[in-house]
Structure formats: structure tokens, C-alpha cells
C-alpha positions, 0 to 999 in steps of 0.5 A: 585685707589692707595688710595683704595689699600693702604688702603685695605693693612692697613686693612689686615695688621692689622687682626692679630694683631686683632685676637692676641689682641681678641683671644689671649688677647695680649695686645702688639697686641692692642696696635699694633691695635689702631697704625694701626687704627690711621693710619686708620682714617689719611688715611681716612681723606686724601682720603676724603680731595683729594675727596672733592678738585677734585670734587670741582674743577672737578665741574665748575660753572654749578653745583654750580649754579644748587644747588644755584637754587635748595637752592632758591627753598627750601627757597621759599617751606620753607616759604609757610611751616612757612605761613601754620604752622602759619595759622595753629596755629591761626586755633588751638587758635582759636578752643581752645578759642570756648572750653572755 
């Protein structure tokens, strides 16, 4: 929970160069508010990054192999599609052929 409190005490440092910069027309404080923003999304993109490596690691065999089983599902679902848009599209070629 450190990261979370790190990154609320960024967020509130910067509200007054936020209100500086919007209220005031301060443009040191805007310059002050895109640093604090850069810091932002760096911060940002580390917590994601910590994240992703302890679920994958936390995660085991099991859940990859579920998804595995999940993706075989969908690929067979995705072939009955392409079978029933094909026919359906024969249907529709045929039909139109009657008009003319």
C-alpha cells in the first residue's frame, strides 16, 4: 500500500500549483504542474509494471492454463461465426440472383 500513498502525496502536492497556474494564470506554476504530471505517469507506469510482474508470478500454471482453455473455446465459437456468416452470405447471393 506504500505506492498508493506515495502517489495520493504527489497528487495533493501538486493541487497548488494546479490552482496557481488555472486561477492565478501562473505560468512557473504550470511549468511546476507538467514536472509533478511527468512524475505522475513515471510513477504510474512503475506501479503497473510491479502489478503485472506479481500477478504473473503470484498466478502459477493454473490460470494460464484456464485461459488457455478459455482462448480454444472462443477460436472453435469463432469458426462456427465464419461458418454461419458464410452461409449467410451465400443466402444473400443467392436471393439477390432471384431479383434479377
Amino acid at each position: 500500500m506504500s505506492n498508493f500513498g506515495k502517489l495520493k502525496d504527489l497528487v495533493m502536492s501538486l493541487e497548488g500549483d494546479f490552482e496557481k497556474f488555472y486561477d492565478k494564470n501562473n505560468s512557473a506554476a504550470g511549468t511546476r504542474v507538467r514536472k509533478g504530471m511527468q512524475e505522475l505517469k513515471n510513477m504510474a507506469q512503475q506501479i503497473r509494471t510491479e502489478v503485472q510482474d506479481m500477478k504473473n508470478t503470484a498466478g502459477g500454471a493454473a490460470p494460464a492454463a484456464a485461459s488457455g482453455t478459455k482462448k480454444a473455446a472462443g477460436a472453435a465459437g469463432g469458426a462456427k461465426k465464419a461458418a454461419g456468416a458464410a452461409a449467410g452470405g451465400a443466402k444473400k447471393a443467392t436471393g439477390t440472383a432471384k431479383k434479377k
